[in-house]
C-alpha positions as CSV (number, residue, x, y, z in Angstrom):
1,X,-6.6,-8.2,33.1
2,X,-9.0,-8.4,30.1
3,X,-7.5,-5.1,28.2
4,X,-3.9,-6.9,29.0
5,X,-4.9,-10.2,27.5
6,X,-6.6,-9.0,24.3
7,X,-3.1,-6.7,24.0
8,X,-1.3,-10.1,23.8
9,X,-3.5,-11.6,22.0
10,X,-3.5,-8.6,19.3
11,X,0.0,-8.7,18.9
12,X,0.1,-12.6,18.4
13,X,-2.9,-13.2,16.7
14,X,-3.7,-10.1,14.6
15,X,-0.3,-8.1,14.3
16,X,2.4,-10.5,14.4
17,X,1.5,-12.7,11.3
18,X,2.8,-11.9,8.2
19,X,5.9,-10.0,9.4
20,X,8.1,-12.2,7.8
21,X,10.0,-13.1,10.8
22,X,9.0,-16.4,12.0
23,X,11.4,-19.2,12.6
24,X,11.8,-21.2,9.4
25,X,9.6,-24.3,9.4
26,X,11.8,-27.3,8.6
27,X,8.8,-29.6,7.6
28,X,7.5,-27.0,4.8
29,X,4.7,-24.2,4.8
30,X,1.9,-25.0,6.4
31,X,-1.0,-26.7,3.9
32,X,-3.8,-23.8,1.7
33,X,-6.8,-23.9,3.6
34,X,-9.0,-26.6,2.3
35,X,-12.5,-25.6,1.2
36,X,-15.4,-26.8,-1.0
37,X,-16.6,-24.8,-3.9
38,X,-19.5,-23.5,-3.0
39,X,-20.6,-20.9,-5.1
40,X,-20.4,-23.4,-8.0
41,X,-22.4,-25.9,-5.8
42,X,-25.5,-23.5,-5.5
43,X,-26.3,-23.9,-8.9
44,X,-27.4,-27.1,-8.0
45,X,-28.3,-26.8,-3.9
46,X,-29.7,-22.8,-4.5
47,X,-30.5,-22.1,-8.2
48,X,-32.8,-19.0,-7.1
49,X,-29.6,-18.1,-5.0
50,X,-26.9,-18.5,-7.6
51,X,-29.4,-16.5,-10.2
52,X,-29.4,-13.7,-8.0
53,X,-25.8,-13.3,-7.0
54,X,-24.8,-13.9,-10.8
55,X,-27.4,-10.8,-12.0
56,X,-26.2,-8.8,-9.4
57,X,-22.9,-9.2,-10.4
58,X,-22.9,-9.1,-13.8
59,X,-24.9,-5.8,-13.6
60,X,-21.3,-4.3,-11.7
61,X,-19.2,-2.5,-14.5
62,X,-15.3,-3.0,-14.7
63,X,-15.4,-6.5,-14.2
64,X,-13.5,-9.1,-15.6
65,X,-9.7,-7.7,-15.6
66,X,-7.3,-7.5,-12.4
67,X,-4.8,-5.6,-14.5
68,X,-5.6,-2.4,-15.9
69,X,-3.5,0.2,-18.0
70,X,-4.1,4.1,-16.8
71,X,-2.5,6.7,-19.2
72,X,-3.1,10.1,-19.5
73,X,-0.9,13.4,-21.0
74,X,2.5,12.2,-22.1
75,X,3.4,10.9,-19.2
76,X,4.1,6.8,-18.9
77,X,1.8,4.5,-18.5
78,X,0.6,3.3,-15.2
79,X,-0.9,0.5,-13.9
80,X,-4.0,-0.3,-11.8
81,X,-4.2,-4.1,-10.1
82,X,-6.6,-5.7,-8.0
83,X,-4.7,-7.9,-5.0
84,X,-6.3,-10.4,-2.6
85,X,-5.6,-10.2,0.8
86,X,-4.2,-14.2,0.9
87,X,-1.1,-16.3,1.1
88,X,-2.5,-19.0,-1.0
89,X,-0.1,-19.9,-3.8
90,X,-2.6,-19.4,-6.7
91,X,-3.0,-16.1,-6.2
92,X,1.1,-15.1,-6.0
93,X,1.5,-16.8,-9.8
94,X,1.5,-13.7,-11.0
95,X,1.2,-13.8,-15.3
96,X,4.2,-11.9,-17.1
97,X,1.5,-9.3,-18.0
98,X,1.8,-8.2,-14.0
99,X,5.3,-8.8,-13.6
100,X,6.1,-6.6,-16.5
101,X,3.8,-3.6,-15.1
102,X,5.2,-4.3,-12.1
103,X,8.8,-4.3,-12.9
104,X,8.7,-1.1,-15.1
105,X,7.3,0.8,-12.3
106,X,9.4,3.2,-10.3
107,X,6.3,3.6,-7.7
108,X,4.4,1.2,-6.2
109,X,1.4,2.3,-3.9
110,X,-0.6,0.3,-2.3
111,X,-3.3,0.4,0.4
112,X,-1.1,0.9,3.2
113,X,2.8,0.2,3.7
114,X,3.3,-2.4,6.7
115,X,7.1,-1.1,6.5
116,X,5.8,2.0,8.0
117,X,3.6,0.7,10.2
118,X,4.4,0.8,14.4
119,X,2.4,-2.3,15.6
120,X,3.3,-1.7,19.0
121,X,1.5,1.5,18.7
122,X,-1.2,-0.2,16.4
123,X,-1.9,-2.6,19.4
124,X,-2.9,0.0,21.7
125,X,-5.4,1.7,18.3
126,X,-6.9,-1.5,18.0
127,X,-7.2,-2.1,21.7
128,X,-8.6,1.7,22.3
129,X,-11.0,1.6,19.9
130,X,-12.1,-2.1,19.7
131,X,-13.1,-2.9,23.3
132,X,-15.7,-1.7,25.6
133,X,-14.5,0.1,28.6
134,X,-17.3,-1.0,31.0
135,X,-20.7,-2.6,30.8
136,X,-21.5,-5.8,29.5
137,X,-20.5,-5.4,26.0
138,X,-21.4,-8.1,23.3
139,X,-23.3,-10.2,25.8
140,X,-26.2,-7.2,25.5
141,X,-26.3,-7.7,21.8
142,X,-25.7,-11.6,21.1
143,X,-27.5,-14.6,22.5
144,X,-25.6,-16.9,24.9
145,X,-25.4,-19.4,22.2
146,X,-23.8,-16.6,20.0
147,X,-21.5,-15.9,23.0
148,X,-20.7,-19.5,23.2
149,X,-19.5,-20.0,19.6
150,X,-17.3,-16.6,19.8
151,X,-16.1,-18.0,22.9
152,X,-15.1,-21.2,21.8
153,X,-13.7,-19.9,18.5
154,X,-11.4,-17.9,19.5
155,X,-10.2,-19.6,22.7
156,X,-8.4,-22.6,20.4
157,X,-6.7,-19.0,18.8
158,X,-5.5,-18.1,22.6
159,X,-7.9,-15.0,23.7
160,X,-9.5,-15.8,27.1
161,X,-12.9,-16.8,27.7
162,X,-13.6,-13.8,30.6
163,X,-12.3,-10.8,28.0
164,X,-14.6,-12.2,24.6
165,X,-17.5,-10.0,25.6
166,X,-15.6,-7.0,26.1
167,X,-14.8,-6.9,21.7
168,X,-16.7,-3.9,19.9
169,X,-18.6,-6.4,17.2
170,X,-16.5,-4.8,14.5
171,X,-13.0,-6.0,16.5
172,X,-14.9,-10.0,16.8
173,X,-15.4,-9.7,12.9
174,X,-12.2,-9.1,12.4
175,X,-11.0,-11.8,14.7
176,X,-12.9,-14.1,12.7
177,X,-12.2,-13.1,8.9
178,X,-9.4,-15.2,8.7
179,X,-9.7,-18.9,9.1
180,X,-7.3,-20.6,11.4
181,X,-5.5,-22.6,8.3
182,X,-4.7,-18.9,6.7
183,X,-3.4,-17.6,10.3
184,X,-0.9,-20.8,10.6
185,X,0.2,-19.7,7.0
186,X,0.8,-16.2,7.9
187,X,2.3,-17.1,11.3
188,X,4.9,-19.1,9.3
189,X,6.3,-16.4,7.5
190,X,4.1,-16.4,4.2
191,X,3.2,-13.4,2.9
192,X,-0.4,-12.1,1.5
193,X,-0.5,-10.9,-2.1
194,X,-0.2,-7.4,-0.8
195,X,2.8,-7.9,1.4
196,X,5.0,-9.7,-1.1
197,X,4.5,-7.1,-3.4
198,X,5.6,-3.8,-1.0
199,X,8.2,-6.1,-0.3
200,X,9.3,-7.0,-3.6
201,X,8.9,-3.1,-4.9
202,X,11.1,-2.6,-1.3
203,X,14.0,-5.2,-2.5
204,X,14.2,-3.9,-5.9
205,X,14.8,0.0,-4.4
206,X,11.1,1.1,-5.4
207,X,9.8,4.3,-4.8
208,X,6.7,3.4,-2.2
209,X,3.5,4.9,-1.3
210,X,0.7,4.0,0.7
211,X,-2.5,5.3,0.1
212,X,-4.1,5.2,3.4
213,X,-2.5,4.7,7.3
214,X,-3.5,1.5,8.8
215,X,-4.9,3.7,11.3
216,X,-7.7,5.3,8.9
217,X,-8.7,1.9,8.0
218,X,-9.3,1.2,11.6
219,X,-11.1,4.5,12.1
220,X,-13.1,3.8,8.9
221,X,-14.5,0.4,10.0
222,X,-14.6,1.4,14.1
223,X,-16.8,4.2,12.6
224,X,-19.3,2.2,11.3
225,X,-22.8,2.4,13.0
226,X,-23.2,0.0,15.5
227,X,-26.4,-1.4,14.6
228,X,-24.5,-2.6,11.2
229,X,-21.1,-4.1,13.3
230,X,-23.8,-6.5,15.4
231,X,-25.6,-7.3,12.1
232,X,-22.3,-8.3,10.3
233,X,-21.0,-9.9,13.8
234,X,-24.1,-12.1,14.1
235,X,-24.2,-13.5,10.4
236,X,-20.3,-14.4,10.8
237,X,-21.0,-16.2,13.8
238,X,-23.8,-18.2,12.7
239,X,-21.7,-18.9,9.5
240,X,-18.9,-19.6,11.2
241,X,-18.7,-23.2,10.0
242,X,-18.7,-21.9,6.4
243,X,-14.9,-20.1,6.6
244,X,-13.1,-22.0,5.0
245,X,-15.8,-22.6,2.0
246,X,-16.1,-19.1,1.9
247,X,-12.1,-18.6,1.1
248,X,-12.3,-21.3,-1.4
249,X,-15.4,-19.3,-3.3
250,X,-13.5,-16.3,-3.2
251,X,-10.1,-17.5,-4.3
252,X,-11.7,-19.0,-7.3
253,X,-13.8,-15.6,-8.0
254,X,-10.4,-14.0,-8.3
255,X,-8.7,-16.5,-10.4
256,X,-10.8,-16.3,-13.0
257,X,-11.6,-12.6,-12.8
258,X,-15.4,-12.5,-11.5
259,X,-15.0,-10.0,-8.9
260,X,-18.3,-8.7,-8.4
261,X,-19.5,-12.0,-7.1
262,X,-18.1,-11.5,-3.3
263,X,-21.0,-9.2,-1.7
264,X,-24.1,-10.9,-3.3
265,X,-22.6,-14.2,-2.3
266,X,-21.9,-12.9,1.3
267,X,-25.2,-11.9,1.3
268,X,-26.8,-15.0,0.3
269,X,-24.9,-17.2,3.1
270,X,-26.1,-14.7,5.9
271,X,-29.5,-14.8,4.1
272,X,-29.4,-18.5,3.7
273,X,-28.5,-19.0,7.3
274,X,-31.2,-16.6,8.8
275,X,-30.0,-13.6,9.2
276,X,-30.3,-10.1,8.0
277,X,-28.1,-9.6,4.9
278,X,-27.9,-5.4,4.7
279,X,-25.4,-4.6,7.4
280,X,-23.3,-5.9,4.3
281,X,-24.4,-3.0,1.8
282,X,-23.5,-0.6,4.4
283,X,-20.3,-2.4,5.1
284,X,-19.5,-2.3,1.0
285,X,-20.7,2.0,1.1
286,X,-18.4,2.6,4.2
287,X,-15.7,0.0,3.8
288,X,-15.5,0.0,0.0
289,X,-17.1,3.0,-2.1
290,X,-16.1,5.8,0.5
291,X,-12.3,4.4,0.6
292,X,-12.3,4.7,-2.9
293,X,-12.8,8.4,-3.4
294,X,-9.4,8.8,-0.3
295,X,-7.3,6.4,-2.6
296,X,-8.1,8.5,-6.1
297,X,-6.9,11.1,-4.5
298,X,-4.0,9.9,-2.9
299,X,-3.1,8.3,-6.5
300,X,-3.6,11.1,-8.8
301,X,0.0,12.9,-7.9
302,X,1.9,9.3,-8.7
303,X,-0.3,9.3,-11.7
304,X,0.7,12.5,-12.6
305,X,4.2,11.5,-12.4
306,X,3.5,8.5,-14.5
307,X,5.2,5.0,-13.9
308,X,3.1,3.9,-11.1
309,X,1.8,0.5,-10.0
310,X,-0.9,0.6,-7.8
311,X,-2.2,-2.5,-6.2
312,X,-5.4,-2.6,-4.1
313,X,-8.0,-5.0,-3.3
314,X,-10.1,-6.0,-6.1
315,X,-13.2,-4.8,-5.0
316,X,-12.1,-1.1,-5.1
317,X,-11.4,-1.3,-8.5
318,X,-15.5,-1.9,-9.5
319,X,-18.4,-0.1,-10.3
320,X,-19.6,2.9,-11.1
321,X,-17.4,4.5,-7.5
322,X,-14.6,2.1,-8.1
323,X,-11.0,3.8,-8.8
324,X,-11.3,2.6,-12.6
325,X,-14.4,4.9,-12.9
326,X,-12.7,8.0,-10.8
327,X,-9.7,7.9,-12.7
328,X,-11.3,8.1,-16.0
329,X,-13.8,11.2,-14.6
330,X,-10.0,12.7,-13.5
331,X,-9.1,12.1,-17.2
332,X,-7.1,9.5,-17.9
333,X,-7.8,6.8,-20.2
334,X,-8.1,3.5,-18.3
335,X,-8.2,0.2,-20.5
336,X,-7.8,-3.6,-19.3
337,X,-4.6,-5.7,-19.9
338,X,-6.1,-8.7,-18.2
């Protein structure tokens, strides 16, 4: 009965959003999350905080643009952006910079293609390699208050109390990432950033690519040690409350273009609220830098080809492993736009 209900509760809750076929809502969209600024505020609240997380990222290189030109032998021009993973409207006004890249590309790659994804069969991934088959799963590894707050959180998104314990910690992260005001978006029919833009490349009969499967990105964070998934499970527990805040922060990191801010801030709210902050390092090496070197890859032929627009997350464009770095030690010139 539990594997049945989180089954159901993947497909509604995880799967389903997003796919663009929910019923119209007659009353409008459902509101952008509401959140307080405060990564701005800890200037004030956390000065030793804010100083850290603002060295730390300003020691990142390849900061500061989300667009980025990549040209190489002859071939034309292609382009590099960094995408957020939201439906809020600020992030879809794309500048004409973008739209232009974007509408003299005939590729567009991206992380993954959702076109070409099964969810039926993603369900059962998810399921396989999210759950514990026996034992007493997360109630070994989190207190009863932990429990409690899982418990509690997810029951108002529709996942029975009696299967909670049964999530691998990486599967309960997940769960939690999004804040209930984003999932109401997305369960409304409003695309991410990401999923406007396959679809847009899709309408206007676009070559597209996807850099990874869903299911290697499943396998990638499924993979990571365990020790690390309860680390990273019991700081977004006990920051639970801060979900909303935390989208706002990194909504406005991306709008004005200061990427590297996201991990040292992460960092500082788990270490602010007790907890061990370097299951998040280990999360950025596995998650982030390792991806990186697949995508490149994956990449190079449609560079190659030339006329490419590439859009991943903004954090794998960054630092010394980021795909601007890779691409210019496969040699091709990489400049900003923007």
């Amino acid at each position: 009965m539990r594997r049945a209900s989180i089954l159901v509760f993947l497909a509604v809750a995880l799967l389903a959003p997003g796919g663009g076929h929910a019923a119209a809502n007659k009353s409008g969209p459902p509101p952008a999350c509401a959140g307080r600024d405060i990564f701005s505020a800890m200037k004030r609240s956390d000065p030793e905080g804010y100083a850290r997380i603002r060295a730390a990222a300003d020691a990142v290189p390849n900061t500061g643009a989300l667009l980025w030109r990549i040209d190489g032998k002859g071939q034309p021009p292609s382009y590099l952006f960094g995408t957020i993973h939201s439906t809020d409207e600020r992030v879809h006004k794309l500048s004409p910079a973008v739209v232009a890249a974007f509408d003299a590309a005939s590729t567009v790659a991206l992380e993954y293609l959702e076109s070409q994804t099964a969810k039926s069969s993603l369900e059962e991934l998810i399921a396989d390699k999210g759950t514990y088959a026996n034992g007493n799963g997360l109630k070994d590894v989190l207190t009863a208050g932990e429990i409690d707050t899982l418990r509690r959180t997810l029951a108002v998104e529709g996942l029975p109390a009696d299967a909670v314990h049964v999530l691998r910690p990486w599967l309960a992260v997940f769960m939690l990432a999004m804040p209930p005001c984003e999932k109401r978006r997305a369960d409304a029919g409003l695309a991410s950033l990401d999923q406007r833009i396959e679809r847009d490349a899709i309408a206007q009969g676009k070559r597209v690519a996807g850099l990874e499967t869903f299911a290697f990105q499943i396998d990638a964070v499924a993979g990571m040690p365990e020790a690390v998934q309860v680390g990273l499970l019991k700081a977004t527990v006990g920051t639970i409350h801060l979900r909303n805040d935390a989208l706002e922060a990194m909504h406005r990191a991306y709008l004005r273009r200061d990427l590297a801010t996201s991990v040292p801030f992460s960092k500082r709210l788990a270490e602010r609220a007790g907890y061990d902050p370097s299951p998040l390092d280990t999360f950025e090496r596995d998650i982030g830098t390792r991806r990186n070197y697949g995508m490149r890859d994956a990449a190079l032929p449609l560079l190659e080809a030339g006329g490419a627009f590439i859009a991943v997350g903004a954090l794998h464009l960054l630092g010394k492993d980021g795909l601007i770095e890779l691409f210019r030690a496969a040699g091709y010139t990489v400049t900003p736009i923007e």
